[in-house]
N, C-alpha and C positions, 0 to 999 in steps of 0.2 A: 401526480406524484412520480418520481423518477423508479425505473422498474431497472435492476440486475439481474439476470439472469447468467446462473454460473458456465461454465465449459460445456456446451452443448455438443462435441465433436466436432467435426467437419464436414463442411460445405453444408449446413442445416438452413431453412429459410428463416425467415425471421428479418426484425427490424433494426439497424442500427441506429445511434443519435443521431438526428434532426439538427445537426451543425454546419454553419457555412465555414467554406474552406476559406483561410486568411490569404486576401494578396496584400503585399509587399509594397514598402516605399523606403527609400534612403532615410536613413536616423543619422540625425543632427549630432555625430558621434567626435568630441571635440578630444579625449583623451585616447593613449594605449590600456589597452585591455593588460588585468595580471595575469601573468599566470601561475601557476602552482611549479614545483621543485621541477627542474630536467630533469627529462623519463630516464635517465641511463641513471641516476640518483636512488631513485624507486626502485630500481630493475636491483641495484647493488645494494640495497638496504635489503631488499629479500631472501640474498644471499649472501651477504658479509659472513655470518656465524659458521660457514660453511669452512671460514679460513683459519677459524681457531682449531686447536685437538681440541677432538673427542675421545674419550677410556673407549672399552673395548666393550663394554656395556650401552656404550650410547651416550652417556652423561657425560657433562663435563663436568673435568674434575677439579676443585681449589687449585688456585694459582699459586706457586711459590715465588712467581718472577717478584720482581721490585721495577713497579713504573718507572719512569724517566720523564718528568712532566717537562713543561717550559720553564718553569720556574716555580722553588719548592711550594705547593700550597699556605704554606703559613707564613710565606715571605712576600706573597702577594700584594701588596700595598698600592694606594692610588698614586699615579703619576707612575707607575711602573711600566718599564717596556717588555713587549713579547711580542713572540710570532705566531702568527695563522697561516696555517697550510689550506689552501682550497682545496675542494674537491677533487682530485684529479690531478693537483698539483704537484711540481718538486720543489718550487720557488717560495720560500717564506715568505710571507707580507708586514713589515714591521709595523705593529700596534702599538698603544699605549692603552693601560686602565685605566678609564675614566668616569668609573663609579661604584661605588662596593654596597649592597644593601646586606646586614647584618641582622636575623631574624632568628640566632640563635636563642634558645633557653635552656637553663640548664643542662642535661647531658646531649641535647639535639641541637646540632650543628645543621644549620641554612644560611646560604650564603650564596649573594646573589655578583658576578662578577660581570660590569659591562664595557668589553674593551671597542675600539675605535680603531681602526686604519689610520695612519696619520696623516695619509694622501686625503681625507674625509673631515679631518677635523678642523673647525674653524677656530682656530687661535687669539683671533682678533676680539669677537666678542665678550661682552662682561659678566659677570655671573650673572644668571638672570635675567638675560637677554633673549625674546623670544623669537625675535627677527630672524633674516634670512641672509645667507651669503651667496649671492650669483656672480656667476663669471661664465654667462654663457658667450660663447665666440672666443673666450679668452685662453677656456682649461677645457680640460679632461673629466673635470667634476664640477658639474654647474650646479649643483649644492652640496653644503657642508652642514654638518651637523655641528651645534657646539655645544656645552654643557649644561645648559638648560634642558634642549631638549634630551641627550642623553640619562638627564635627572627623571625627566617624565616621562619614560619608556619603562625604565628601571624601576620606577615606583609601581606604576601599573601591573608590569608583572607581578612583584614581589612587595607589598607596603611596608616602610618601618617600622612603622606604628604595630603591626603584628594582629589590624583587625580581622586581617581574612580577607576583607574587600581586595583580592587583586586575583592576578591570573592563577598563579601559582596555587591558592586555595581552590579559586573555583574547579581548574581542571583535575586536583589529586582528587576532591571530592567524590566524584565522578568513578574513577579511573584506578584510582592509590597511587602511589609513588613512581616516581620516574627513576630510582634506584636508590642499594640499601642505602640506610645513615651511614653515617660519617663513623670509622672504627669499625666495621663489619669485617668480612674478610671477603675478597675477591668472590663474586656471585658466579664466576667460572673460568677455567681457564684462557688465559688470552686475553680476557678483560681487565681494567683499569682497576684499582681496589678505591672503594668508595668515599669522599671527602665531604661528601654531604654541602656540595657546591655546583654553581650552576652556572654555565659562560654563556653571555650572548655577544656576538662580533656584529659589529657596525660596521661592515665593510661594500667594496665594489661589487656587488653580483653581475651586473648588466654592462661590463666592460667595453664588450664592444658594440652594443647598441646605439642609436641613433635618435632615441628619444630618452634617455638617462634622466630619470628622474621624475616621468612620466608613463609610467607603466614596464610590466617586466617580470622577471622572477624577486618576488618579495623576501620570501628567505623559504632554508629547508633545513630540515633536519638529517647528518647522515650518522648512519649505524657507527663508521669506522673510527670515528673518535673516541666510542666506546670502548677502542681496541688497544692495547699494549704495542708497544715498536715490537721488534721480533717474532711478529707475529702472520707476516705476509702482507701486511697493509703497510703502505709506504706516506699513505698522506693522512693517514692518522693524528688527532690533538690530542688525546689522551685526556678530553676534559668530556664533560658530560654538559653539552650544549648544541647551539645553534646560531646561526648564521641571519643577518636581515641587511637587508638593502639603504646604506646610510644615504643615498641620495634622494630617496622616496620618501624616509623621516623629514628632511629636511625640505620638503616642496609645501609652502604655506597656502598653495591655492583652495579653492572651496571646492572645485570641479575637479581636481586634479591635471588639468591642463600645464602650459606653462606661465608662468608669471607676467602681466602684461605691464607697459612702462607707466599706468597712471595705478596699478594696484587695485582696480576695479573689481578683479578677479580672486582677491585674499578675501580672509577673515580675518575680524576685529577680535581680539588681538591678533596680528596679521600670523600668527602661527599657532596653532590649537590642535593637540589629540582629538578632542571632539570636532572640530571643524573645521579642520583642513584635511584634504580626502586622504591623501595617500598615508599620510601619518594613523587617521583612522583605522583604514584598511592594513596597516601595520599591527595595530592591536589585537585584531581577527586574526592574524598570522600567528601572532605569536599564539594564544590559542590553539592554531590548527596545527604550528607546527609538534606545540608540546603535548599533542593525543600521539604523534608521532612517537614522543621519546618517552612517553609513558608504556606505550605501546611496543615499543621494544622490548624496555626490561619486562613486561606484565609476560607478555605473551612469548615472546623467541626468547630472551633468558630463562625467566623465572619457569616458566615451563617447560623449558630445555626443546623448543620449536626451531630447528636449524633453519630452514625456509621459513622466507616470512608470507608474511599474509601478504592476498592476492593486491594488486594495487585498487582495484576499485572498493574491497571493502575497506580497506587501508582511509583511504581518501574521504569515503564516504562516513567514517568516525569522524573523520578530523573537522569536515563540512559541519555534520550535525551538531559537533562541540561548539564551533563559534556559532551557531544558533539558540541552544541554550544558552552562553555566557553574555549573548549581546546586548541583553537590555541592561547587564549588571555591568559591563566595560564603559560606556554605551559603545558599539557601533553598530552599523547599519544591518549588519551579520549579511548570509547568506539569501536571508527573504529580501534585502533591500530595502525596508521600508522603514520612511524619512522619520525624523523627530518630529516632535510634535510644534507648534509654533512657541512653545514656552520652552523647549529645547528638553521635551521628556521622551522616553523613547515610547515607540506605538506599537501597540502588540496587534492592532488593525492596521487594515490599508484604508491609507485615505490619500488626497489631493496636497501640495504644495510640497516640493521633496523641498528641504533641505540643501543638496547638492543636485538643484537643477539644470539640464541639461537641454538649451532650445526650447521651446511651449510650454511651460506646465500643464500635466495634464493629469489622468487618471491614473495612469501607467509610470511604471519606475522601471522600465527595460534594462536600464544598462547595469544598473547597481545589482541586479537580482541573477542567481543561478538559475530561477526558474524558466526566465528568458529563453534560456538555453533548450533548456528542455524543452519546452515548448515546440521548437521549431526540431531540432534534433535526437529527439526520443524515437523516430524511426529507422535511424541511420544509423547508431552507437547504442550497441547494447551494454547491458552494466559488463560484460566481462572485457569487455576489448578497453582500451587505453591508448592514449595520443595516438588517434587515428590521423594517417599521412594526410588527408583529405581535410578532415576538420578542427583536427589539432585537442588538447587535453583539456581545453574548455568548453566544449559539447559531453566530454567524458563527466566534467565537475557536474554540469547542471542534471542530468540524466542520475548521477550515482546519489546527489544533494536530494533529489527529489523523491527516490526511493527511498533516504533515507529520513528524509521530513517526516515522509506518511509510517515509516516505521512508529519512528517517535510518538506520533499521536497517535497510535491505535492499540501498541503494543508493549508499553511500559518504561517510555520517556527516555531519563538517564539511567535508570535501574538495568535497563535491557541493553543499554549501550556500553554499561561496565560488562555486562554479561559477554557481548561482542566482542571485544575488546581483550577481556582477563581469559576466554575459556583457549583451549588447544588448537583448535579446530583455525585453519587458516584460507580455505576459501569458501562460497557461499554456506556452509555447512557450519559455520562461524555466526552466521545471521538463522540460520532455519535451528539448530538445535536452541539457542538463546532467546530465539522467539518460543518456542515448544513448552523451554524447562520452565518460565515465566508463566506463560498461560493457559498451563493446562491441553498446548492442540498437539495435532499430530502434522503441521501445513509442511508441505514440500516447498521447493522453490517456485515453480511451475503456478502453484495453489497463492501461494505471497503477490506473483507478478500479476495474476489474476486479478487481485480484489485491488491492486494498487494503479494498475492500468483505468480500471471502472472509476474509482472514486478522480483521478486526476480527470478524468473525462466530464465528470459530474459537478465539478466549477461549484456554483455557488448551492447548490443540489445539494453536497453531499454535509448534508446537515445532520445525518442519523447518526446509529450507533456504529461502534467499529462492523465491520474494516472502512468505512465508510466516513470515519468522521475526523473530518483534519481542515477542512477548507472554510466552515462559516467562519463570521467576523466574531472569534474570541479570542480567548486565547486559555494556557493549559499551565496550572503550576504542579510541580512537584517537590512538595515539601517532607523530607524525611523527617522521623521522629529521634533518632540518635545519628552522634557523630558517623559520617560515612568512610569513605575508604582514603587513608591516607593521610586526610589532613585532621586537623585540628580544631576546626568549626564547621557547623552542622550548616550547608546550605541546601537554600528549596530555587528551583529554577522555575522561571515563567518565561513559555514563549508562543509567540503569538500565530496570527493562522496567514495558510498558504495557498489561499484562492488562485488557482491558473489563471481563471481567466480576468483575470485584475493584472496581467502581464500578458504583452503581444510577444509572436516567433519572435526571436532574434537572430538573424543569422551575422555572426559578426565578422564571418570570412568575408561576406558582399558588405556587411556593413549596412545591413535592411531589418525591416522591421514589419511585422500583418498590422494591417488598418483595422484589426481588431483583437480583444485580448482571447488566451486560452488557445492549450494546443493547435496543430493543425489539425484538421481532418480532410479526407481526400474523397473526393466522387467517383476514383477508380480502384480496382483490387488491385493494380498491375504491379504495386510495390511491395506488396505480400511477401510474395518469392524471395527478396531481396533480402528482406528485416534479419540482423545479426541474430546471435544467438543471445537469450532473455533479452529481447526486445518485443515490440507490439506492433499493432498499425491500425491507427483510426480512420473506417470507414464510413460513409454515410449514402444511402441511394436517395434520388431525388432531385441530385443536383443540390444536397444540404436544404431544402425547403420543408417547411413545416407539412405533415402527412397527418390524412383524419380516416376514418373509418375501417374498413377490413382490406390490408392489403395483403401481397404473398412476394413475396424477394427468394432469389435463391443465388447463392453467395456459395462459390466452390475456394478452397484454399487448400494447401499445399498438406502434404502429409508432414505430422509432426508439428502442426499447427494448429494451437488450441482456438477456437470463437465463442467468445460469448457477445451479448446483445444485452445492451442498454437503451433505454430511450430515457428522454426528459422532456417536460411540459415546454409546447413553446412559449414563449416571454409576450 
């Protein structure tokens, strides 16, 4: 049986896991890697509220301004032109509306508005048309999106129908509201007053890149469009939305590669939410980005939090949301793990990805955060973000990972509204929300403990919490009343996250271990080095299986906790 043993101090002998250390081979890596919003995004969403007044008391107080939108809310109609300001930008971008979902009832106003770049939009095609427009070698945009797909992004989020099946219910569920209804009065000064409406832009994010349309920044969410003009923000929308990447919508491949000239590399119908990658991976975004802007108003408005929360717990909600929502959108989510061959989604890991990638095999490295972790869990501790070195997708897999085993140990979605809605903006965000839920007293020090053990514990960690997140099941949460914000009661199921059913990934070298589940190391030497809330798996032996009465003695740095696990060998 696999034995934990808790924080022993330092330099105590004792035995570590009986694991071999992973080497390395090139992975057959035929796309660009996403990645999540540029860090100076994050860094300015933390402190945007910084640029409204504040009274003298601290609170902000009702707005008396009058917005100045792009054009009036209620005159918004499709085929309408407007402008989007990017990030950072002075330059308008002219759009057009090119799709309106209307989900009002009676006195609530929802309104869902999906405009397009017009450099992005495909003209040509007919309603209904699921196909794809290239012009590579030609343009600047070697795909356009046309209103088809524009139909089926916009639905996904928000359904007409009003069943609830779409983004927008799953994550207010969760979470509550992304800001007041429509008619409220300004929720503080310098803010937008509320229209009870929701923008997402189709636009260029990866402008000057060199695989467009192939990986990149998928979209983000920023604070400052939250914000009124005359308010110190100059590239403000004054809408309450988000941003996505129109030329990643529009890439029909399976792999997310680029397009080949016999089509060998689509899906039947050569363009599909569910099965063409990037479009997929679009729907997790939208997801991750809207814990973002739920996460704004919940936490830095409604609780009048001038700083925002730190980027890794930031990040690490938004991860664990499209993990809960994934089997109900379907995508692949965070775990990576394929459809089943009848095209249901799998709450196990099993064999034949879906979006194969070279060999099929046991392993889903590329699709998966836990990849990441695996190989980079020593080198990025959950506090640091877009490290020069390894870039903000070593930060994703590491912060995803901690916050998986959250989930399964410690009260699902319940503990992640908890995250999310309380005051508290860095790790003390996760330790009182874990606390107030289950009765502990755990510190952070105490969390990274039992979470380091169980990741280590592969397919072991079969018991009870804190311990149990990895067999092949999987976990529903089903509430018994309406939850927060929306308007239908849903229950989330998601599935398990075995380490070692995923090899390192390093995707800087673009390698991969020749076998699944963490690294672990045959020397202490990298101890000294591990960031702050990091770990480091050791093994003596040379990782070979050990029998009878031994004695090890294992010296580590001060301010360095050890504990000792072992597990049966196989």
């Amino acid at each position: 049986m696999p034995t934990v043993v808790g924080d022993v101090g330092s330099g105590p002998t004792g035995k570590a896991a009986s694991l071999a250390p992973a080497s390395e081979q090139t992975a057959p890596m035929t796309k660009t890697l996403a990645q999540g919003a540029p860090s100076d995004i994050l860094e300015t969403n933390r402190t945007i509220l910084q640029k409204v007044s504040a009274s003298a008391a601290g609170s902000r107080a009702i707005s008396s301004l009058t917005p100045s939108f792009d054009s009036a809310p209620t005159a918004m109609t499709l085929g309408a032109s407007g402008n989007y300001i990017p990030y950072g930008g002075t330059s308008a971008i002219p759009c057009t509306l090119r799709y309106v979902v209307d989900q009002s009832t009676g006195t609530t106003k929802r309104k869902l508005f999906v405009w397009v770049a017009n450099s992005c939009f495909d003209t040509t095609a007919t309603s209904g048309n699921y196909t794809y427009t290239t012009q590579l070698g030609t343009s600047s945009i070697p795909f356009k999106v046309n209103s088809a797909q524009v139909k089926a992004i916009g639905d996904a989020f928000l359904d007409p129908a009003g069943t609830g099946n779409d983004i927008y219910d799953y994550d207010t569920a969760i979470y509550g509201k992304e800001y007041p209804d429509a008619g409220a009065a300004s929720p503080g000064s310098g803010l937008i007053t509320p229209q009870g409406e929701i923008h997402i832009y189709l636009v260029d994010l990866n402008s000057t890149s060199t695989t467009k349309g192939n990986g990149g920044t998928m979209g983000y969410f920023y604070g400052g469009d939250n914000i009124q003009t005359g308010q110190g923000v100059t590239d403000t929308n004054q809408k309450i939305m988000f941003q996505l990447d129109a030329e990643m919508l529009g890439n029909p491949t399976i792999d997310g590669s680029m397009p080949t000239s016999t089509g060998s590399n689509q899906s039947s119908p050569p363009w599909s939410l569910t099965t063409s990658y990037w479009p997929n991976q679009l729907l997790a975004t939208l997801a991750h980005e809207f814990q973002h802007m739920i996460q704004f108003y919940q936490k830095q408005v409604k609780n009048n939090v001038t700083t925002g929360t730190v980027t890794w717990v930031n990040e690490m909600a938004s991860m664990v949301t499209e993990d809960f929502v994934a089997a109900k959108i379907p995508t692949l989510g965070p775990r990576g793990a394929q459809f089943n061959a009848d095209g249901t989604f799998s709450y196990t890991f099993g064999t034949g990805a879906l979006y194969s990638i070279g060999t099929t095999s046991a392993y889903n490295d590329y699709g998966s955060r836990l990849a990441f972790f695996n190989y980079y869990y020593p080198t990025v501790g959950l506090q640091t973000w877009n490290d020069p070195t390894t870039g903000a997708l070593a930060n994703y897999g590491v912060a995803y990972a901690f916050g998986a085993w959250l989930a399964r140990n410690y009260g699902g979605p319940e503990l992640f509204h908890r995250i999310v809605t309380n005051a508290n903006t860095d790790e003390t965000a996760v330790t009182s929300a874990v606390n107030a839920l289950n009765g502990t007293t755990y510190t952070m020090p105490d969390l990274l403990e039992q979470w380091a053990a169980a990741m280590l514990l592969g397919p072991y960690g079969n018991g009870p919490s804190p311990y149990s997140l990895i067999s092949n099941n999987s976990w529903t949460y089903s509430p018994t009343s309406v939850q927060y914000g929306s308007g239908v009661a849903q229950s989330f199921t998601y599935g398990s996250i075995d380490p070692s059913l995923y090899r390192a990934y390093n995707y800087v070298l673009n390698k991969v271990g020749q076998t699944g589940g963490p690294r672990v190391f045959t020397t202490t030497t990298g101890v000294s080095s591990i960031p702050a809330r990091a770990f480091y798996y050791y093994t003596p032996d040379g990782g070979g299986a050990s029998s009878g009465t031994k004695s090890y003695t294992v010296t580590v740095p001060a301010n360095v906790n050890f504990q000792i696990v072992t597990v049966p060998t196989p």
